[in-house]
C-alpha positions in Angstrom: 127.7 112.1 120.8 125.0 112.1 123.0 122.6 108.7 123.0 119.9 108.6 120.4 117.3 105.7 120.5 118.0 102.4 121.0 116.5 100.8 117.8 118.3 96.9 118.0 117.4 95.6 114.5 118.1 92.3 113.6 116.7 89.8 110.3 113.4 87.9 111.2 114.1 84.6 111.6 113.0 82.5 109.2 109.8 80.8 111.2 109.5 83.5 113.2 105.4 85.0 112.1 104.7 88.3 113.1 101.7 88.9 115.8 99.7 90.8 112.9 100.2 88.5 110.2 100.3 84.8 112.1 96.7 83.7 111.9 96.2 85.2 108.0 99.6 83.8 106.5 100.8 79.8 105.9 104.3 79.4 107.8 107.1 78.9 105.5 105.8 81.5 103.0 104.7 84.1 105.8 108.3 83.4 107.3 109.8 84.5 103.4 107.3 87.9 103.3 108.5 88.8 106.3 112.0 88.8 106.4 112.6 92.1 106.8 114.7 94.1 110.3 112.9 93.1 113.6 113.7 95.6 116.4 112.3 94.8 120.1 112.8 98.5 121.4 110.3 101.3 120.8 110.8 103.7 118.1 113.9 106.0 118.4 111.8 109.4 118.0 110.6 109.8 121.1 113.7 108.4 122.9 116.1 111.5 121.1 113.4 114.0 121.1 113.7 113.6 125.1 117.4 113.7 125.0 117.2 116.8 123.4 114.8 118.6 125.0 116.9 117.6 128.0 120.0 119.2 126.6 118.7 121.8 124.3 115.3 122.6 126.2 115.1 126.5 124.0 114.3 124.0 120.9 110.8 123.7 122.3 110.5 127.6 121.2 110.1 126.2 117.5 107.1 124.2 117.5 104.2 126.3 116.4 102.4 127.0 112.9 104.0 128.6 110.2 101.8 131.5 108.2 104.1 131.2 105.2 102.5 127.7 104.1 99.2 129.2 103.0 100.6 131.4 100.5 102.8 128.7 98.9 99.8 126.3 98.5 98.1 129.0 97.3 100.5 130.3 94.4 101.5 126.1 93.4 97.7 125.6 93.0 97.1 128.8 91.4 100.0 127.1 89.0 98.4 124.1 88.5 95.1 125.7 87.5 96.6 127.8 84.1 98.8 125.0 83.6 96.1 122.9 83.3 94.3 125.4 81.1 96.9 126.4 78.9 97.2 122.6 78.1 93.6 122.3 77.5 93.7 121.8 73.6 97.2 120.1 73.4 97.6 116.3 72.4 97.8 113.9 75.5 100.5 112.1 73.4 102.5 115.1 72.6 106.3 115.6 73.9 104.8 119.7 75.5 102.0 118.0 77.4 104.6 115.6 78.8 107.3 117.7 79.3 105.5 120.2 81.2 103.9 117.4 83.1 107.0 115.9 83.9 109.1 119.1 85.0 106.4 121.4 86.1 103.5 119.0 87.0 105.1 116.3 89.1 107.0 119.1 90.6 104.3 121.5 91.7 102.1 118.4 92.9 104.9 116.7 94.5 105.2 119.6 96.5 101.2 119.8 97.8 101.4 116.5 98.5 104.1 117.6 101.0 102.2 120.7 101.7 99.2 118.5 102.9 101.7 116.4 105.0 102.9 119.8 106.6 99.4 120.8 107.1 97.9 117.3 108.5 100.3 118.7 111.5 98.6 121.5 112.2 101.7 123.6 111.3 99.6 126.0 108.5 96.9 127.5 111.3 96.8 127.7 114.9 92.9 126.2 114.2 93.0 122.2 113.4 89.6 122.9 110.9 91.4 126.0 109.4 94.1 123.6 108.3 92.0 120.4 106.9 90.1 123.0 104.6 93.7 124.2 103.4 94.2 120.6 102.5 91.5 120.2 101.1 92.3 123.2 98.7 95.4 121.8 98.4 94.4 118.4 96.8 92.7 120.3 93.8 95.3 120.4 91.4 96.0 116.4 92.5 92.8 115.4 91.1 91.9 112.6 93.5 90.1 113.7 96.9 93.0 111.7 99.7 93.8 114.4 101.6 91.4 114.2 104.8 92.4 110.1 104.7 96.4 110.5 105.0 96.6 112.6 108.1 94.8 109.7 110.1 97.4 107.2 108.4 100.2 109.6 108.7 99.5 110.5 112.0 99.8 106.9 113.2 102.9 106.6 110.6 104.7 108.9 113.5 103.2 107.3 116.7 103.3 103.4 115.4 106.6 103.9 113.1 107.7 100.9 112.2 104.8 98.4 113.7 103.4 95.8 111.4 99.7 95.7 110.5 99.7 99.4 111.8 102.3 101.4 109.9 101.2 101.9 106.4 104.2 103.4 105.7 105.9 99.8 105.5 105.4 97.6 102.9 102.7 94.1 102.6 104.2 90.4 102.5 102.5 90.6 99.5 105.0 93.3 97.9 107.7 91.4 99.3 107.1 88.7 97.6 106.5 89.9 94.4 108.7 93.0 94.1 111.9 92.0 95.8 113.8 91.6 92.5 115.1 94.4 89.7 112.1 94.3 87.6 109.7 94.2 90.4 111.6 97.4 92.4 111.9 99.5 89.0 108.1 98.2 88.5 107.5 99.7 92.6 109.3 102.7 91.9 107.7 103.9 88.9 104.0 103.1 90.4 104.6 103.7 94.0 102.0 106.2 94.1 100.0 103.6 93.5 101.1 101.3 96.2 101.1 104.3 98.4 97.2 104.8 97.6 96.0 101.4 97.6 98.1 100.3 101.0 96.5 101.9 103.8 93.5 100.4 102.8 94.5 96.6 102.4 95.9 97.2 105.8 93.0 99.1 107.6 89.9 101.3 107.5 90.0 104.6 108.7 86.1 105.8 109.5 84.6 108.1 107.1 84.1 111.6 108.8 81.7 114.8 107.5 85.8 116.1 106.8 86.4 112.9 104.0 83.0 113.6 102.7 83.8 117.4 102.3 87.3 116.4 101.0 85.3 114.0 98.2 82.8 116.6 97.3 84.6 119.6 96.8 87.3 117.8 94.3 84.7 116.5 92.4 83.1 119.7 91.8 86.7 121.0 91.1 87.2 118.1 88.5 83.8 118.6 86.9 84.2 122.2 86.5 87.8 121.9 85.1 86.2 119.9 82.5 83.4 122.1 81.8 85.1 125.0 81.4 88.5 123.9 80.2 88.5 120.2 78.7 89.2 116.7 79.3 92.7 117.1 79.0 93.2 120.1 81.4 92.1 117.3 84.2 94.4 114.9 82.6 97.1 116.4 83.0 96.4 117.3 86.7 96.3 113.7 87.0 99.0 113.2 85.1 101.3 115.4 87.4 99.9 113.3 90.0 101.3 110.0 88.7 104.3 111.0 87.4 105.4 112.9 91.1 105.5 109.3 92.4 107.0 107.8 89.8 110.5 108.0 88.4 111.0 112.0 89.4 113.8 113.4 91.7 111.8 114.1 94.0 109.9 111.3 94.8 113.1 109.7 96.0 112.1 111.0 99.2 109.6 108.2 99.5 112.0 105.4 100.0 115.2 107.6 101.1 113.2 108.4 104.4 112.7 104.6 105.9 114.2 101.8 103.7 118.1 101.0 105.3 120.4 101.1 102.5 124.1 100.4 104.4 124.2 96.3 105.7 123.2 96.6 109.7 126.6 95.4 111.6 126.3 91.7 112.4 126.9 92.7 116.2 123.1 94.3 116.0 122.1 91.4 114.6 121.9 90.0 118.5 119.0 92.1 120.3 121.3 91.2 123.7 123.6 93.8 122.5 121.1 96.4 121.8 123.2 98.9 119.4 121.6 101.6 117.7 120.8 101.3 114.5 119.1 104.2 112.3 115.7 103.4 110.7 115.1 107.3 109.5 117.1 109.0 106.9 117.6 112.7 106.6 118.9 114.3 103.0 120.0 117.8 103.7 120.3 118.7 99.8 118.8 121.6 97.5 115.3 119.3 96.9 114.4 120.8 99.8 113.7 124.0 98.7 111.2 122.2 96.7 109.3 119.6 99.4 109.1 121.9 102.6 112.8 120.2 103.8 110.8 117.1 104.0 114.3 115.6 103.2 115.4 116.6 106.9 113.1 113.4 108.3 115.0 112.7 111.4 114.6 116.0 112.3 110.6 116.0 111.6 110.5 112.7 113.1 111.9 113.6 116.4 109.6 117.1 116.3 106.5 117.1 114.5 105.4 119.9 115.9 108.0 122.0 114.2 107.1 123.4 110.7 109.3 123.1 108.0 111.2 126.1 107.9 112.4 125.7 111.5 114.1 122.7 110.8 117.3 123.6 109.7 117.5 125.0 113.0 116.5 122.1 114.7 119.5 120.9 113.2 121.7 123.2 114.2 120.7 123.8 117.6 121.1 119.8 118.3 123.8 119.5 115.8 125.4 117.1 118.4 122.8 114.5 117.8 122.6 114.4 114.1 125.8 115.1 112.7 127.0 111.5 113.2 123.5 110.0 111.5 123.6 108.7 108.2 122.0 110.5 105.3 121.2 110.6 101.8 123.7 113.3 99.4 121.1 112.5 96.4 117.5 111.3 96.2 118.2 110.4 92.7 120.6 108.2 93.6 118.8 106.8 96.4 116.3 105.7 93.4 119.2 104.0 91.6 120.8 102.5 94.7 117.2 101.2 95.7 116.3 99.5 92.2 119.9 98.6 91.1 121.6 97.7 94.5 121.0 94.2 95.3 121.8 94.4 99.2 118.8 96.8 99.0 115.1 95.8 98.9 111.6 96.0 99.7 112.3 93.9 102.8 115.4 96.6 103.8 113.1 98.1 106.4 112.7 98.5 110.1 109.6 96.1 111.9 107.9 96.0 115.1 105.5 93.3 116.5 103.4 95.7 118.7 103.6 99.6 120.2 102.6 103.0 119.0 98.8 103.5 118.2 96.0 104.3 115.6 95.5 108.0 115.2 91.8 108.9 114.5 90.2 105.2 115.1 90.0 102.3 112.8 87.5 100.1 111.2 86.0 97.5 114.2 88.0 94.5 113.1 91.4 96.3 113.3 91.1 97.7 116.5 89.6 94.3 118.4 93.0 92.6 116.4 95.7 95.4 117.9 94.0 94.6 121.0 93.9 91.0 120.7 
């Protein structure tokens, strides 16, 4: 097949201390946090998004916005709304409020919090503000204002993948430490929406913008007039379908299929001399998708950003030459299983640079002067 990205992965050795961690971390115990893959070569995107563009150049004819997204946000939001008003005098502690949180709920906001990740490309509206107001309507039913902070996180997600201190995608020395076990991945699955809120900001800042402040004050006028006018319970369960989407659902396996390396990297690319590809991104090509805006198809989104979600199957088959030989998922459920129940997988079983990429919309002061220092 034709060359994809070198991405030479080996195990950290253990005294080796990362560039972003050293000063901030004692030795030995820095050394066990951060024992995840090392690579030394740049991210393998860019490198097979070259390669083929250079083969298959009429794939650049894909990239643009898609007009679909807009009504699709709009009818799962419209969802969530008489959801959460039909539930509005039903027991929190019933088995109909959970059910329907669990099978409707976590599905509908699963799939706006994908929207807002298809939409913090600019791939809902030709106009960048057309699409953070979009997101911004399509945080409502997710009860929590976030949408105007993940596309700056997100962003550099794609142009830093894989660099420590920078990616947010990747997981702390801290939840190394402390969740590398059974009981402390079932405990990560089941409140990764958690980690995934909580993260970016242990790592770095983003600046507030007027676009975060509009974000903030149009959810909480939404929350406050859900509870006027329907009840405490119809925002509950909003936030309810919030938690359980990142918990133990089927479709949030699509948070640890996409980065964490399941299959034990050959011993050959162990050696960074050798410089053997090794995949860090994992595609699932399965019915899910139908479901989370073929977010499954990650290599494929990876290696074009700029093409929305339902070109991507033909991204795919246009370059089928590059991805058929990739590994992929065939179930997100059972990537949940594997990743909890699988001892040769982990929090550590993930892909880390010392330095490259960049921060997408600036950073708090003492980030920035450190990634330059």
């Amino acid at each position: 097949m034709p060359p994809s990205a070198s991405a030479t992965v080996t195990k950290a050795p253990k005294q080796r201390k990362s560039a972003a961690t050293k000063d901030s971390v004692d030795g030995a115990a820095e050394a066990d946090a951060n024992d995840f893959f090392w690579t030394y070569t740049e991210e393998p995107h860019r490198t097979r998004r070259i390669a083929i563009i250079k083969a298959h150049p009429e794939i650049t004819k894909l990239c643009g916005h898609e007009p679909l997204t807009k009504y699709v946000v709009a009818g799962v939001v419209a969802l969530q709304v008489a959801l959460a008003y039909y539930l509005r005098d039903t027991p929190f502690f019933s088995l109909k409020y959970w059910a329907i949180a669990y099978v409707f709920g976590a599905t509908a906001n699963q799939n706006l919090f994908l929207a807002i990740h298809e939409i913090s490309h600019n791939l809902a509206f030709k106009s960048p503000f057309a699409n953070r107001i979009l997101a911004i309507f399509a945080n409502l039913p997710i009860g929590i204002p976030y949408s105007a902070s993940f596309r700056p996180y997100h962003l550099t997600h794609h142009k830093s993948l894989g660099v420590d201190g920078v990616d947010t995608d990747l997981p702390t020395a801290l939840e190394a430490v402390f969740l590398d076990s059974i009981f402390g991945k079932a405990f990560f699955c089941t409140f990764q929406i958690f980690f995934y809120a909580i993260r970016p900001m242990a790592v770095y800042r983003v600046p507030l913008t007027n676009i975060h402040f509009l974000n903030i004050a149009v959810q909480v006028a939404f929350d406050v007039a859900l509870v006027r006018f329907a009840s405490p319970h119809a925002l509950l369960y909003l936030l309810l379908s919030s938690f359980l989407a990142g918990s133990l659902h089927p479709l949030a396996g699509h948070f640890i299929a996409e980065h964490y390396v399941y299959d034990p990297v050959p011993a050959a690319a162990r050696d960074p001399e050798n410089r053997i590809p090794v995949p860090e991104t994992f595609s699932y090509y399965g019915p899910l998708n139908w479901l989370t805006y073929n977010v499954g198809l990650h290599n494929e989104h990876h290696d074009f950003p700029a093409i929305p979600w339902t070109r991507l199957h033909e991204v795919r088959r246009i370059a089928a030459d590059f991805y058929e030989d990739l590994p992929s998922h065939p179930s997100w459920v059972m990537a949940i299983w594997r990743f909890i129940f699988d001892e040769n997988v982990g929090i550590k079983c993930r892909v880390k640079r010392e330095s490259g990429g960049r921060i997408v919309g600036g950073a708090a002061g003492w980030k920035e002067s450190e990634i330059q220092n």
